[in-house]
C-alpha positions in Angstrom: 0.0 0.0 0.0 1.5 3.4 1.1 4.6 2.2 2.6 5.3 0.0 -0.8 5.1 3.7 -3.0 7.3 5.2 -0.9 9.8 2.3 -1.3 9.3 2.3 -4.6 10.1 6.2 -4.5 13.5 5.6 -3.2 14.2 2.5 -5.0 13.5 4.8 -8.0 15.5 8.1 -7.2 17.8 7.0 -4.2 21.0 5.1 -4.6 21.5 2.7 -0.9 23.2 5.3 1.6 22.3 8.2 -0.1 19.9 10.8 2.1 16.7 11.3 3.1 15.2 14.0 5.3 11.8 13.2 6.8 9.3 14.0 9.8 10.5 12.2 12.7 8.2 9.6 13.7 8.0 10.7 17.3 6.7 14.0 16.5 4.0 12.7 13.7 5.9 11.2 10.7 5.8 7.7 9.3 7.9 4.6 9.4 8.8 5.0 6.0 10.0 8.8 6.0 13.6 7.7 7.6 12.5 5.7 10.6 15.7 4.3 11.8 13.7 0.4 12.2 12.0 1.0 8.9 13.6 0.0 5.5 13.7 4.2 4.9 16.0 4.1 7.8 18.0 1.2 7.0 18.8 1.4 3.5 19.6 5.2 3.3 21.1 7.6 5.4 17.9 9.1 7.3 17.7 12.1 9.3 14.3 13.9 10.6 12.9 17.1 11.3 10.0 17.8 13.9 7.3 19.9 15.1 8.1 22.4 18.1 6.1 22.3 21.6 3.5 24.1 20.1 2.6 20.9 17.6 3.4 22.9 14.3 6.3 22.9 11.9 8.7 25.1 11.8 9.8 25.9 8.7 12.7 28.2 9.4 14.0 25.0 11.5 13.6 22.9 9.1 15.2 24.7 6.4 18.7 25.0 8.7 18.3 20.9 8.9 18.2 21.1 5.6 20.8 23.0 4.7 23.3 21.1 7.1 21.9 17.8 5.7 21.9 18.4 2.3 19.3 15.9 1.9 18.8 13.8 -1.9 15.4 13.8 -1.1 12.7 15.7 1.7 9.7 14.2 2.8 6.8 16.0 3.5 3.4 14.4 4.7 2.9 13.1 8.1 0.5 10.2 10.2 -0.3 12.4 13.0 -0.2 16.1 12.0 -3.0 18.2 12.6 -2.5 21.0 10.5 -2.2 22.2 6.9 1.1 21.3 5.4 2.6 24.1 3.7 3.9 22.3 0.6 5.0 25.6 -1.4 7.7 26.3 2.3 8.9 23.0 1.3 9.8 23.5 -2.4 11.2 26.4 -1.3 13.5 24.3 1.1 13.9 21.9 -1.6 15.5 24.3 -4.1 17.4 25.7 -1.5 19.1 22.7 -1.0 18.8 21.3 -4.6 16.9 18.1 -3.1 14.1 15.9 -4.8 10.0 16.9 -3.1 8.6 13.8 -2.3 5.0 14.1 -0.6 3.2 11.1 0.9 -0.5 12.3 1.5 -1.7 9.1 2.5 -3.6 10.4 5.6 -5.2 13.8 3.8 -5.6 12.7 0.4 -9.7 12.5 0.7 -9.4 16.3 1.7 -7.1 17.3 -0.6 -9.6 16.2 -3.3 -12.1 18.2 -2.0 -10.1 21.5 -2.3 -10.1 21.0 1.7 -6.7 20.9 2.2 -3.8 22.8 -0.1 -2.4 20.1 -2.7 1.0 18.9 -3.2 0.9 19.9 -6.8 2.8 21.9 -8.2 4.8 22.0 -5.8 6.2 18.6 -5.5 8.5 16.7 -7.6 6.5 13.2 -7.2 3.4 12.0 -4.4 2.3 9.3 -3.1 -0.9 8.1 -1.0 -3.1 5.2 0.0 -6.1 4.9 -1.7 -7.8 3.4 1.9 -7.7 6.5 4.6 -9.5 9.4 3.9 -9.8 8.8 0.1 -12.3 6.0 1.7 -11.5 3.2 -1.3 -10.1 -0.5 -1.0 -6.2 -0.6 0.3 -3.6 0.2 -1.8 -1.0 2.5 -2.7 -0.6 5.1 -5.5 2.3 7.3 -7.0 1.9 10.7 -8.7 4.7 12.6 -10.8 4.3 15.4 -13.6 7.7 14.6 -14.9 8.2 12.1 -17.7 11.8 11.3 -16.7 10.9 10.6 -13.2 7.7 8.3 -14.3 10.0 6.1 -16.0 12.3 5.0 -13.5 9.4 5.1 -11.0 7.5 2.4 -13.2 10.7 0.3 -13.6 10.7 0.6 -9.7 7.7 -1.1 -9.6 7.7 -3.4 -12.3 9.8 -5.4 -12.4 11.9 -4.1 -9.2 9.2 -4.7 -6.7 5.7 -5.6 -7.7 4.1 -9.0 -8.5 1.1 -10.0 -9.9 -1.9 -7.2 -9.9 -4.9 -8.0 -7.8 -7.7 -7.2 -10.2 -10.9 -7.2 -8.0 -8.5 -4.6 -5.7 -7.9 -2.2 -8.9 -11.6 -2.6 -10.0 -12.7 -1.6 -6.3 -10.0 1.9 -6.7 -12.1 2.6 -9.8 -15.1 2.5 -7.9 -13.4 4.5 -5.0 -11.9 7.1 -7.6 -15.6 8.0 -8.9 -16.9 8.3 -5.5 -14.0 10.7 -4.6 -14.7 13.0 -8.4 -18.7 12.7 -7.4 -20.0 16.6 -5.8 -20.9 14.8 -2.8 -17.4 14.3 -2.1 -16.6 17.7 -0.7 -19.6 17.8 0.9 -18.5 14.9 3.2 -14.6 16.4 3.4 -16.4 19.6 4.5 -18.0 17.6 7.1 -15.2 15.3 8.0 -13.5 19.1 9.2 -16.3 20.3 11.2 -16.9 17.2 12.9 -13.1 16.7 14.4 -13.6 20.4 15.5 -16.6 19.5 17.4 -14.6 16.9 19.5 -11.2 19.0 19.9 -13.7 21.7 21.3 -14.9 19.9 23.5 -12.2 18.1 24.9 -10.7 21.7 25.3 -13.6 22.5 27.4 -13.7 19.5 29.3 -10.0 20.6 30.0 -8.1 18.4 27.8 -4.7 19.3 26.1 -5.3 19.0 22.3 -2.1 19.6 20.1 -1.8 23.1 18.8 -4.6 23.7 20.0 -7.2 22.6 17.2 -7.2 21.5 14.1 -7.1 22.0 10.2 -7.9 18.6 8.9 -9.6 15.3 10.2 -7.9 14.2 13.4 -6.9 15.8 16.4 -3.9 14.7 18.9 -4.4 14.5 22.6 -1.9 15.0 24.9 -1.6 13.5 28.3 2.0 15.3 29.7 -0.1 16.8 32.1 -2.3 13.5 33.5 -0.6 10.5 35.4 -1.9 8.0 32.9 -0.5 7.2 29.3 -1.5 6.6 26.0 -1.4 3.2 26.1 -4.0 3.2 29.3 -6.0 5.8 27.3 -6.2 3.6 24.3 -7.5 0.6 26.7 -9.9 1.9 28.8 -12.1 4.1 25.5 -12.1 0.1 23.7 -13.6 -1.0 26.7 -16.1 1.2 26.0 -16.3 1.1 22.9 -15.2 3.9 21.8 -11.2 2.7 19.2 -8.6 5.5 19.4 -4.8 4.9 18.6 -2.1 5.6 21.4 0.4 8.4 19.7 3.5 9.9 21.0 3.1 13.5 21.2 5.8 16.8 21.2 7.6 16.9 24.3 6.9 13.1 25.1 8.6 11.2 27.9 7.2 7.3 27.1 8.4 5.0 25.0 6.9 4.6 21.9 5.1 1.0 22.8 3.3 3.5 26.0 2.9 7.2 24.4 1.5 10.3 26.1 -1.3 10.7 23.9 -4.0 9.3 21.4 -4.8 10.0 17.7 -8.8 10.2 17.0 -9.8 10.8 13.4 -13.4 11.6 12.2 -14.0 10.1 8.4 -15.0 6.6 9.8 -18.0 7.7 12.1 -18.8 10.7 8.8 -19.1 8.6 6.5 -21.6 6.1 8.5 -23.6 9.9 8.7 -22.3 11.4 12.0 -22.7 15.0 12.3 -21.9 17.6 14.4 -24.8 16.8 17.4 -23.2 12.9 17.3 -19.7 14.2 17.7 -20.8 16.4 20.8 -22.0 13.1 22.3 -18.3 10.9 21.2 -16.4 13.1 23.0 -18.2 13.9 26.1 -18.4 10.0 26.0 -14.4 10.3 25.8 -13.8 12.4 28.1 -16.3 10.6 30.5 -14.3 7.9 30.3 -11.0 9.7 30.6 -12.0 11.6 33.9 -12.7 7.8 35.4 -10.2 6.6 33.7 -10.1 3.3 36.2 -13.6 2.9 36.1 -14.5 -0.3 34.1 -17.8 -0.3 35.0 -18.5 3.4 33.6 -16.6 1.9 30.2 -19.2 -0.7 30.2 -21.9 1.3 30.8 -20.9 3.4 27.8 -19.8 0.6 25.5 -24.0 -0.6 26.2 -25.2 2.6 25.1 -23.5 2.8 22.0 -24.6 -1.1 21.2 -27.9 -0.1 22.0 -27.9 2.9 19.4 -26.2 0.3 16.9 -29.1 -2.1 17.2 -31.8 0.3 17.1 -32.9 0.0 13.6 -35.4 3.2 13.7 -32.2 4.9 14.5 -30.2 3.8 11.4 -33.8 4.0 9.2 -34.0 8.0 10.5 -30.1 8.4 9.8 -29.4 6.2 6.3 -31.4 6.5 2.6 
């Protein structure tokens, strides 16, 4: 899928050794953008930029990384970022340095289709993305370039370099997935995708939760937990017993290991697309956050974890909500 494009990237434009500059993984990057375990990290000489304590990029930081780097190639994109990604900063970085743009959008694409998030074009020299995540299709993986040159070696990187045989049914199902994503519906749903997530950061905030730079710009928001004695990992454990799936994250400034984490990543395309709005999201995260304030308190999480069966078995409920 995603992680097989971006191999494919470097297997395409990167010579073993030679250098990549990515996000770092601990402050909302990807395996595959120079993690040292990863392949990325392995095979090539990786070294990372972050966000600061606020939870944004600095792009003046990033460009003095660069320019004592001297990166072959700079990844933008991240797993765990919360706001826009300013792609034309990058190509500015880029040319400073004389380096190769390589975005992975994996986790935005869906938005950027919908004119809800700046695109990566023209800015960037070749993209990738899943074609699962927000674009909302079957998994997989896809690469973008506008330069002939770099399509060729970037096909040969695939086949025969990498790939084996195709899966048809899974190409037939992008097809699908690709004409849902051109249909006008589309950006109504990325419109709501945004203003649901700011529902829950909201009121998380209210509730007096730390959310990472404070708010967000696209479809997931990053909890932080410095400030609370439990981790991400307990976080994580105790909203499944209710019901309720999040992902433990490391966060900017953390102080756990990466199997524990001071924080959770909570996205809203899943729970949009099933046709959640704004007044379901105010009940999510109070739900969350009821939880969270008990955080020991299994019988609360089962409680909760009824009520949400309940509204999934009440078929009035999805015949009022679902044509």
């Amino acid at each position: 899928s995603g992680s097989q494009a971006d191999g494919a990237v470097y297997a395409a434009l990167l010579k073993a050794g030679e250098k990549i500059l990515g996000m770092s993984l601990s402050h909302g990057g990807h395996l595959t953008h120079g993690s040292k375990p990863s392949f990325s990290g392995k095979n090539y000489s990786s070294f990372t930029y972050g966000v600061e304590l606020d939870g944004r990029i600095n792009y003046e930081r990033v460009m003095d990384i660069a320019k004592i780097t001297m990166p072959k190639i700079i990844v933008c994109g991240a797993s765990a970022y919360a706001r826009e990604i300013d792609f034309k900063k990058f190509r500015e970085i880029a040319d400073e340095v004389g380096a190769i743009l390589f975005a992975d959008i994996a986790h935005i694409a869906g938005l950027v289709v919908a004119g809800e998030h700046p695109s990566p074009f023209p800015y960037a020299d070749v993209v990738t993305t899943t074609t699962h995540k927000t674009l909302g299709g079957p998994r997989g993986g896809m690469i973008m370039t506008n330069d002939e040159d770099m399509a060729k070696k970037l096909n040969s990187a695939i086949f025969p370099a990498l790939q084996g045989g195709p899966l048809v049914h899974v190409i037939a199902a992008k097809a699908v997935g690709f004409k849902e994503n051109l249909a006008p519906e589309w950006k109504d749903y990325a419109k709501q995708v945004k203003a649901n997530i700011k529902v829950l950061a909201n009121i998380m905030m209210e509730r007096g939760y730390k959310i990472v730079s404070d708010g967000t710009d696209n479809h997931l928001v990053l909890v932080s937990f410095l400030d609370k004695e439990f981790s991400g990992k307990d976080a994580e454990e105790a909203l499944g017993r209710a019901g309720i799936t999040v992902n433990k994250n490391t966060v900017p400034g953390e102080k756990r290991s990466p199997f524990v984490t001071s924080g959770i990543r909570i996205g809203s395309p899943a729970l949009t697309a099933r046709g959640m709005k704004e007044a379901e999201f105010e009940i999510i995260a109070n739900r969350i956050c009821d939880v969270l304030d008990d955080i020991d308190n299994h019988d609360k999480q089962a409680k909760i974890a009824k009520e949400f069966a309940e509204v999934k078995d009440n078929i009035k409920w999805f015949e009022n909500n679902f044509d």
